[in-house]
N, C-alpha and C positions, 0 to 999 in steps of 0.2 A: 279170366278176362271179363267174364259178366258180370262177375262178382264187384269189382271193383268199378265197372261203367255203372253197376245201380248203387253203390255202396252211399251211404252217407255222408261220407268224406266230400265224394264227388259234387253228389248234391249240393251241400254245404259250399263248395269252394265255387262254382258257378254262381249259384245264388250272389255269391259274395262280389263275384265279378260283375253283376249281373249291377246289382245296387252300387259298387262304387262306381260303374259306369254312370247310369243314371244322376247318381249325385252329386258327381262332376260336371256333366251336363247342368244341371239345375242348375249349380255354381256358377257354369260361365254363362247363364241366358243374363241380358242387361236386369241390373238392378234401376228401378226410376228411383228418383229424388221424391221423398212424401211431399204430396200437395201438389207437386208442377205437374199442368195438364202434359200430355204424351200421348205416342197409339198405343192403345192396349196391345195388340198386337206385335209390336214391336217388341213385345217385354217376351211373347214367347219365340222369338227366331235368335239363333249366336249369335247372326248377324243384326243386327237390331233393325235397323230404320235402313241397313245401306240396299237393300235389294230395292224396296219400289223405291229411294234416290234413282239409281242406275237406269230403272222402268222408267223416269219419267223422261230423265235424259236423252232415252232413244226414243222415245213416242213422240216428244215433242222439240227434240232438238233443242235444249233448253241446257241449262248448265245443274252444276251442285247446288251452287249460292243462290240462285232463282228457287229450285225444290225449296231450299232451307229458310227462307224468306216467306215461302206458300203457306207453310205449315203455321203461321201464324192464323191465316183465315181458315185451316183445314180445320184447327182446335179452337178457334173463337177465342185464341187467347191474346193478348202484348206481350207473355212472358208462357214459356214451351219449354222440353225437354226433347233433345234428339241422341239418336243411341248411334254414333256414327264411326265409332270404333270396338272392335273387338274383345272383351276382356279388361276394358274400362270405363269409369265410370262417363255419365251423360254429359252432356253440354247442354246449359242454358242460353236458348234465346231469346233478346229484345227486341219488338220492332216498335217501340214507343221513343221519339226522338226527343221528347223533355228526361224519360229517363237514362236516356244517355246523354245528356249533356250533364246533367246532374252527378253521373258518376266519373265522367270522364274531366271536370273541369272542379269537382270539389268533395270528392271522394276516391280520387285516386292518391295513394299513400295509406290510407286512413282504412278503405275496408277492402281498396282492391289495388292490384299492381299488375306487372310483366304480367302475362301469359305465358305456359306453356308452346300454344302455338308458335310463337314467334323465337323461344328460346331454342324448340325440338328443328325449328326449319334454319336457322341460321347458325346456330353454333358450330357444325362440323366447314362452316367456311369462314367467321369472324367470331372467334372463340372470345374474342376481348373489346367486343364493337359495343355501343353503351345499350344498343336496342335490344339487347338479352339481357343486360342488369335487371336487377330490381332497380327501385327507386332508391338509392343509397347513394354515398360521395362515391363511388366506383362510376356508376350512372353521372351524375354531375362532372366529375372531373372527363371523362369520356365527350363527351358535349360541348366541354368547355375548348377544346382539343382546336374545332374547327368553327367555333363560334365566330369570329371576324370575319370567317365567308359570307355570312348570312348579313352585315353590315349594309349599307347602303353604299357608301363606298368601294365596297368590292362588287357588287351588283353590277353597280353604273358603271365602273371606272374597269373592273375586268370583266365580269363575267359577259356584262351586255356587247360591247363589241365583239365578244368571241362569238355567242348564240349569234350577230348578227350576220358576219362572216360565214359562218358554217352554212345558215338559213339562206344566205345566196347563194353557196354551194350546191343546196338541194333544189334549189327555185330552175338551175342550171343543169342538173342532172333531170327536171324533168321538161325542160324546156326538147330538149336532146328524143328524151324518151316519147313524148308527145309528136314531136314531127314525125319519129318512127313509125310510131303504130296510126297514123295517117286517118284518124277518124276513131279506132277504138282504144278502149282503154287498157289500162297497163296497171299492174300490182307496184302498189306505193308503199306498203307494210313494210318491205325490208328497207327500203328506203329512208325512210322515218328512223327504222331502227337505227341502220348508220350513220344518218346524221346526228341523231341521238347521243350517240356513242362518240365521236368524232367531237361533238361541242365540249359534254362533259368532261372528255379525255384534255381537251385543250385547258377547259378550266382548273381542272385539277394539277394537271401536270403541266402545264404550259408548252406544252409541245403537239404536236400534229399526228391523228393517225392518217390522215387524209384517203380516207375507204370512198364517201363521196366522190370527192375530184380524181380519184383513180379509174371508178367506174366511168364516168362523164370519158375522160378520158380515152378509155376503152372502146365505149360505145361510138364515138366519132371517127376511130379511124376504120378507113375504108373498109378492110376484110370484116370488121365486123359488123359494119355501119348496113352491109346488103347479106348477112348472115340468117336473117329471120326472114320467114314468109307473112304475107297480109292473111289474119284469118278470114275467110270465105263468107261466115254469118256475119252479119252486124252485131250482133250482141257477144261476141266473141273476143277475149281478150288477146292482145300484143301478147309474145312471150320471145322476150329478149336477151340476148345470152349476157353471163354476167361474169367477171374476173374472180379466180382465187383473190382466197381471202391472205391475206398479211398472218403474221404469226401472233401480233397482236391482237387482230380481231379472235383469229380463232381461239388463243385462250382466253378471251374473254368471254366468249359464246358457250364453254365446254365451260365454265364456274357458273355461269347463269343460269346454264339448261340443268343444272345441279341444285341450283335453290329452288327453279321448279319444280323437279319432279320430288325435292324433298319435301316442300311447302302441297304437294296433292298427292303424298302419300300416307296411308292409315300406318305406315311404322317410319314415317322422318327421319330419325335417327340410324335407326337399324339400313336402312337404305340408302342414306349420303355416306355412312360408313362403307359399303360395300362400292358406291362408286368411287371412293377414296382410293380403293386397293388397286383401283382398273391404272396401267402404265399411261393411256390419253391425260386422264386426269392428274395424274402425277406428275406429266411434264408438264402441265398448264398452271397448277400449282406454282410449283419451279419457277416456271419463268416470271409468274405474277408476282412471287416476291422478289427476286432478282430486277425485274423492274421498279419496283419501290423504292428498293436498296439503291437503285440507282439514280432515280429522281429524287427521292432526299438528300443524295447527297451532291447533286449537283446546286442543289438548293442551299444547301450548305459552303458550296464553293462561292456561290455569287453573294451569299447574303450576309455570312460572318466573318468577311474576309477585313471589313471595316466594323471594329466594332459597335453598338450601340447604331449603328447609320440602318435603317432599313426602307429605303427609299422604291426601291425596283420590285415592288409586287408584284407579283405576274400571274399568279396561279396561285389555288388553294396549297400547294407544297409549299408554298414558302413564308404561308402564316403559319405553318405547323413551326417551322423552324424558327419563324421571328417569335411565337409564342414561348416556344421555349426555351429559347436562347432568355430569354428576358426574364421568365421564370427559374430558371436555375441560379441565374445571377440574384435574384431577387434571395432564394432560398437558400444561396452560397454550396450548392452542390453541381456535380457535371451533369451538362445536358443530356438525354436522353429519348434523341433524335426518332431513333430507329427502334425505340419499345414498340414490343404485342400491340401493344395499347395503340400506339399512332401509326403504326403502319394496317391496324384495323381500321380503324376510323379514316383514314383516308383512301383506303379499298372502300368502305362502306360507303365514303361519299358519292365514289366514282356508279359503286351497282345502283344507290339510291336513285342518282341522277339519271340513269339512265334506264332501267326497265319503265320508271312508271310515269315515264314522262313521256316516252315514246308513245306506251299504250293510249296516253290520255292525247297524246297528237293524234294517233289514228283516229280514233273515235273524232274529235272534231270536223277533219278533213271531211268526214261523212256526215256531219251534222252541216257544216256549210256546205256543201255542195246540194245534199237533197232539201234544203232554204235558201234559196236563192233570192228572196225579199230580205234576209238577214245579211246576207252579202252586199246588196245592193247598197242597203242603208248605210251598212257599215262603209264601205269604199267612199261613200258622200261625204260621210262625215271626218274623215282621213283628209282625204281631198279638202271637205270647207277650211280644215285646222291647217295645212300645208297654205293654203291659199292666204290666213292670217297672219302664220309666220314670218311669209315671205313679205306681207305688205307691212306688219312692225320690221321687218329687217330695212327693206325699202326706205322706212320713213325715217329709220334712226341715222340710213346713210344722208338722208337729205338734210338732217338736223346737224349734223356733221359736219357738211358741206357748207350751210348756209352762216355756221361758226365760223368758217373761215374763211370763205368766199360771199359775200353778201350780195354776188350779181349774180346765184346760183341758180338756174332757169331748170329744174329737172324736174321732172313731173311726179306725180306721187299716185298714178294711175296704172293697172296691169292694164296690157291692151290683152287683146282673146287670147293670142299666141302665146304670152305668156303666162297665161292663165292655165291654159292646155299643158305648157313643156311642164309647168309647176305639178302639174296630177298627177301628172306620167312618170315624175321621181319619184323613188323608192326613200322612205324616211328613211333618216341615218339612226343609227343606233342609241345618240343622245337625245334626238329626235324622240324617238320611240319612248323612250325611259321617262322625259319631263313632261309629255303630253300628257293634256287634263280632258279626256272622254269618255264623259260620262258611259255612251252606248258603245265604247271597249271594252272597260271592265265588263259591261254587263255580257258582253258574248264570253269572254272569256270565262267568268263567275259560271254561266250558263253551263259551257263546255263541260265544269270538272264537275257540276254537279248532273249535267245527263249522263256523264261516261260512265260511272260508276265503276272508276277502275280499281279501288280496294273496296270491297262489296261488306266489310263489316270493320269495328274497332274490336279488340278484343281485350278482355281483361280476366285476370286469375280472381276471387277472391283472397287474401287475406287473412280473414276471419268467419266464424260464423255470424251472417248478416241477412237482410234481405230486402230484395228489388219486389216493389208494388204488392206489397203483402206476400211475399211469396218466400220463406227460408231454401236461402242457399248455404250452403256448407261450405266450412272453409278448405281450398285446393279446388273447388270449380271455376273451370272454365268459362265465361261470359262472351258472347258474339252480339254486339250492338248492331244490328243490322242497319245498311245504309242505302240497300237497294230495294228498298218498297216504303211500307205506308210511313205516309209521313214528309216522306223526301219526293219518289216520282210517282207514288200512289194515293190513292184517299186513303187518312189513315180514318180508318169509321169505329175503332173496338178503343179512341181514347177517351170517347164520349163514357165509356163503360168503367174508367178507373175514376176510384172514389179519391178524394182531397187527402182523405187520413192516410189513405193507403202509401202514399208517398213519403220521403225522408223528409226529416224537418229542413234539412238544406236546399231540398228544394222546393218547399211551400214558404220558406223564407227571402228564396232568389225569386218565387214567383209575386210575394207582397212588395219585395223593394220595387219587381218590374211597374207593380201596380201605381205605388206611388211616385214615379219618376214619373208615369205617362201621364197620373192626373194633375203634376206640379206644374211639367211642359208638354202638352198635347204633340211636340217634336223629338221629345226625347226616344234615342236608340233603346228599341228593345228587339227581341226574337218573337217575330212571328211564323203566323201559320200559312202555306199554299194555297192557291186554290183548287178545292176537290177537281174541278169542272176540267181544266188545263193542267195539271200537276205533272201528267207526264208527256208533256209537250216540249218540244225547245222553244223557246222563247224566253230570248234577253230580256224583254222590257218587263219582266216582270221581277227584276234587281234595281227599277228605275222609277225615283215619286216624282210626284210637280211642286215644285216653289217659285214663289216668286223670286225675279232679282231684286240681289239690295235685301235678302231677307234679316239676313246677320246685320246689316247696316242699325246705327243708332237711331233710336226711334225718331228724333228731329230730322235725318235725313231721308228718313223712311216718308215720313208725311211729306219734304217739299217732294222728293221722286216719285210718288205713289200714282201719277197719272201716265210718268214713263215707263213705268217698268214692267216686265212681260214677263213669262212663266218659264222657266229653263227645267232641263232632265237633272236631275241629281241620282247618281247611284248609291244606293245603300244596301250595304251588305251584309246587313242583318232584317233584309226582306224576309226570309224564311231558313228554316233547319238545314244546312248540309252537314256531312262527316268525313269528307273526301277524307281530310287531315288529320282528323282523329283532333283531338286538343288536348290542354293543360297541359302540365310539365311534359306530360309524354307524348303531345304531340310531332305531327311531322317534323324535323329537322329543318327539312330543304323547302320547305314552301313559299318562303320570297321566291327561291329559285325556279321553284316549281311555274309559279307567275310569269314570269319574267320571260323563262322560255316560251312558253305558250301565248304571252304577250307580243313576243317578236315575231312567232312565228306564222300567226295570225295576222298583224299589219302586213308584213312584206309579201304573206301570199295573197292576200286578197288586192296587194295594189299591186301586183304582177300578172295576176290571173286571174279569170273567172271561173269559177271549179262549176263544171256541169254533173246533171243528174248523170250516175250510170244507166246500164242495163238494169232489168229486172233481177237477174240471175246472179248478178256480180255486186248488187245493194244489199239490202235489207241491219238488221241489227242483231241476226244469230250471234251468237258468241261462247268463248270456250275460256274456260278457268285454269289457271296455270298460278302463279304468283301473282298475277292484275287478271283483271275482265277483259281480254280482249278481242275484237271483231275477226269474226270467222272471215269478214269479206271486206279488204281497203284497195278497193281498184280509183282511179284519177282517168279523168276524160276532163281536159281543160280548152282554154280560149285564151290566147297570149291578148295584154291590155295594152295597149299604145302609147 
């Protein structure tokens, strides 16, 4: 027995273990990319950079994307490497906002495209939706699928009545909620989410989930109406009992909470695969394409029944259908209603529409509320525009009148009273869509650039290329960062990148900019923040001064030159955002995106005054999931008269 425990053999065979242990290890500690700064350190743990992520997390309550944003000023660099999964290779970071418009707006195709990220978090739920393509006619044709939604006509003519609808719904459900809780406030988050839900649901499929007007509902009849007690402290929130959910909310909730946790896990794949197998998720599955199946083809009932006639738009379903009914014909093959392809892209519409639009309502709700001079203004200038319409409407009737009655005596005067009933209406939805305000856009512009509800763009390389002197390799991963310098931070390390370091596309986007500004001292270009305010809210800094009559021909410029006065113009290329990513692969839904937040913005501010919270139920913690969203969206309002 001894013999063989000291034998050589033995030796030899330990030894051996001993070294392919170690060697394996080696193997998997992160490899960096040569040249891109990084933490040394990081290079010797498995785990590379995820353990002080997680440190920083709970010290500071802070999120992923925040850490991964930090590491810019931790390395003194615009361009980093982080080691943020297992056994693969690093990720490159930017927090330089030239060089990412640079790649995202004329280098995408060419040296970089799709991401992994976005392919590994979505494919196990829209295997055929165009936002895992690459850039190819797979990609294009995918796009083109629901392209007429994005139109202006479908904006106006469906989508906006529908968001407006819904948004009184929710204006109603907190009207309810508010008398409840009798001084405190009340959790708005889910709130948001289902009206959310509820609008995009109507747009897409033209039908109702009606989750809002159920709750509303609920909460007013009596048994439940004296169900809750008043909390004791002042700074203590309402908690108000709330209805089962419908069969469609709930599997819509059970696919979403699936892109989450696919989208913030280190193996995506390997893990939407496992929630695949769970029976929850199979029948949510189930029903979600059994729903489709049956909204296309009711859509197919109303809209091919007369051929060539597609009059009755009503919903994104049935431009799928009028698209391709027209295309088939056009191609002389049979429609194909109900392909992978369209029945993705029209699920895709309805997720798109709906997580990060929500996320980006919440965060508002909390931006106005804790500005209460941005409320104020804004409700003024609502009000002055309401107060003009009504006296062109006023004076067309009297021009009218006096056509055909020439003893017409009507006055062309608001008295107070109806100066007052005029503020106190809620704009109508076509209302809301043609109005020219200037300090609207700009709250709203504000909103998507404080929320920072997708905290990066990402891109794959391509090819072997490289960002600001730095080789990246082809199959790396790119994270454009959108939540720091640059956008709500000083960015101070741009001062530090040299001219050459740059692609030639973008020292040549940067000479035309030169030359356009010195041809017209007015001409649109991209500017930069101010360091001092960057991460402030504030509208007005989407907003210049001109004169009126500035566009006027020069002869009428000089005889008006003593009337004319200095108006707000918004411009939307005051400074760098990325909320939407750009270029071909830009966001989809971004009129829509607008439009909601546009609505939803007028009608609350001229229904309510949204007050500060508590200390304890404000602030701007927040937690990473698929968006950035606020740990804390409580409402304490003031009904408007």
């Amino acid at each position: 027995m001894l013999s063989i425990l000291y034998s050589p053999i033995t030796y030899g065979t330990i030894s051996f273990a001993l070294a392919l242990c170690y060697a394996l290890y080696r193997a998997a500690l992160p490899k960096p990319l040569p040249g891109i700064p990084h933490h040394k350190t990081s290079t010797t743990r498995l785990l590379g950079d995820i353990p002080p992520m997680i440190e920083f997390t709970k010290k500071n309550n802070g999120t992923f994307t925040e850490w991964m944003t930090k590491q810019s000023a931790e390395l003194n660099s615009p361009v980093y490497q982080l080691f943020l999964k297992p056994f693969c290779r690093p990720a490159v970071f930017v927090t330089d906002p030239r060089e990412a418009q640079d790649v995202l707006l004329r280098r995408t195709g060419k040296d970089f495209d799709r991401s992994n990220f976005f392919k590994n978090a979505f494919v196990g739920t829209m295997p055929n939706h165009h936002i895992i393509q690459s850039t190819n006619q797979k990609f294009r044709a995918g796009r083109r699928i629901l392209q007429d939604t994005m139109a202006s006509g479908f904006l106006n003519n469906v989508a906006a009545p529908c968001l407006h609808k819904h948004t009184l719904y929710l204006m109603e459900l907190w009207r309810v909620k508010n008398q409840a809780g009798a001084g405190h406030a009340f959790l708005a988050a889910e709130d948001i989410s289902h009206m959310a839900l509820d609008s995009i649901w109507d747009v897409a499929f033209g039908s109702e989930l009606n989750t809002v007007p159920e709750e509303t509902s609920f909460l007013k009849t009596t048994h439940h109406a004296n169900s809750h007690t008043i909390p004791l402290q002042d700074d203590d929130p309402i908690t108000l009992p709330k209805p089962p959910y419908n069969v469609n909310v709930r599997s819509m909730l059970i696919i979403t909470d699936g892109l989450d946790m696919a989208a913030t896990s280190p193996f995506p794949r390997q893990s939407h695969w496992l929630l695949r197998q769970t029976p929850r998720y199979r029948r949510a599955r189930a029903y979600k394409t059994r729903l489709i199946q049956e909204r296309i083809a009711d859509a197919k009932r109303r809209l091919v029944a007369v051929v060539g006639e597609f009059t009755g738009i009503t919903c994104a379903t049935d431009h799928l259908v009028r698209r391709e009914t027209l295309a088939a014909a056009k191609e002389n093959r049979p429609p194909a209603y109900d392909s992978p392809e369209a029945k993705d892209e029209l699920f895709g519409f309805l997720i798109g529409g709906h997580d990060t639009t929500a996320t980006t309502m919440m965060w508002a709700v909390k931006f106005l509320a804790d500005h209460p001079r941005v409320q104020t203004k804004l409700r003024d200038k609502l009000r002055r525009r309401q107060q003009q319409q009504q006296q062109q409407q006023q004076q067309q009737q009297q021009q009218q009148q006096q056509q055909h009655f020439s003893s017409s005596s009507s006055s062309s005067c608001d008295s107070p009273n109806q100066a007052a009933a005029a503020a106190a209406v809620v704009p109508t939805a076509d209302a809301i869509t043609s109005a020219q305000i200037p300090y609207l856009d700009a709250v709203v512009e504000e909103i998507f650039r404080c929320a920072g509800t997708a905290a990066s763009a990402v891109r794959q390389a391509t090819r072997d290329t490289q960002l600001l002197g730095y080789a990246i390799p082809k199959g790396t991963d790119v994270y454009f960062m959108s939540n720091g310098p640059g956008y709500v931070l000083p960015n101070t390390l741009n001062e530090t990148i040299a001219e050459e370091q740059r692609s030639p596309s973008s020292r040549e986007a940067k000479e035309n900019m030169v030359a356009a500004a010195a041809a017209a001292p007015g001409a649109t270009r991209v500017r930069q923040w101010d360091a001092e305010d960057i991460g402030v809210f504030k509208p007005e800094r989407w907003l210049r001064r001109r004169r009126r009559g500035e566009r006027k021909e020069e002869k009428e410029k000089e005889e008006e030159e003593e009337e004319e006065e200095e108006e707000d113009v918004f411009d939307v290329h005051s400074g760098p955002v990325l909320q939407f990513g750009g270029g071909l692969r830009g966001c989809f839904g971004k009129r829509l995106a607008y439009l909601e937040m546009r609505v939803l913005v007028v009608v609350m501010v001229c229904m309510y005054e949204l007050l500060p919270v508590p200390e304890k139920l404000g602030g701007y913690e927040a937690f990473d999931s698929l968006t950035h969203k606020p740990k804390n969206c409580y409402l304490l309002l003031r009904e408007l008269g």
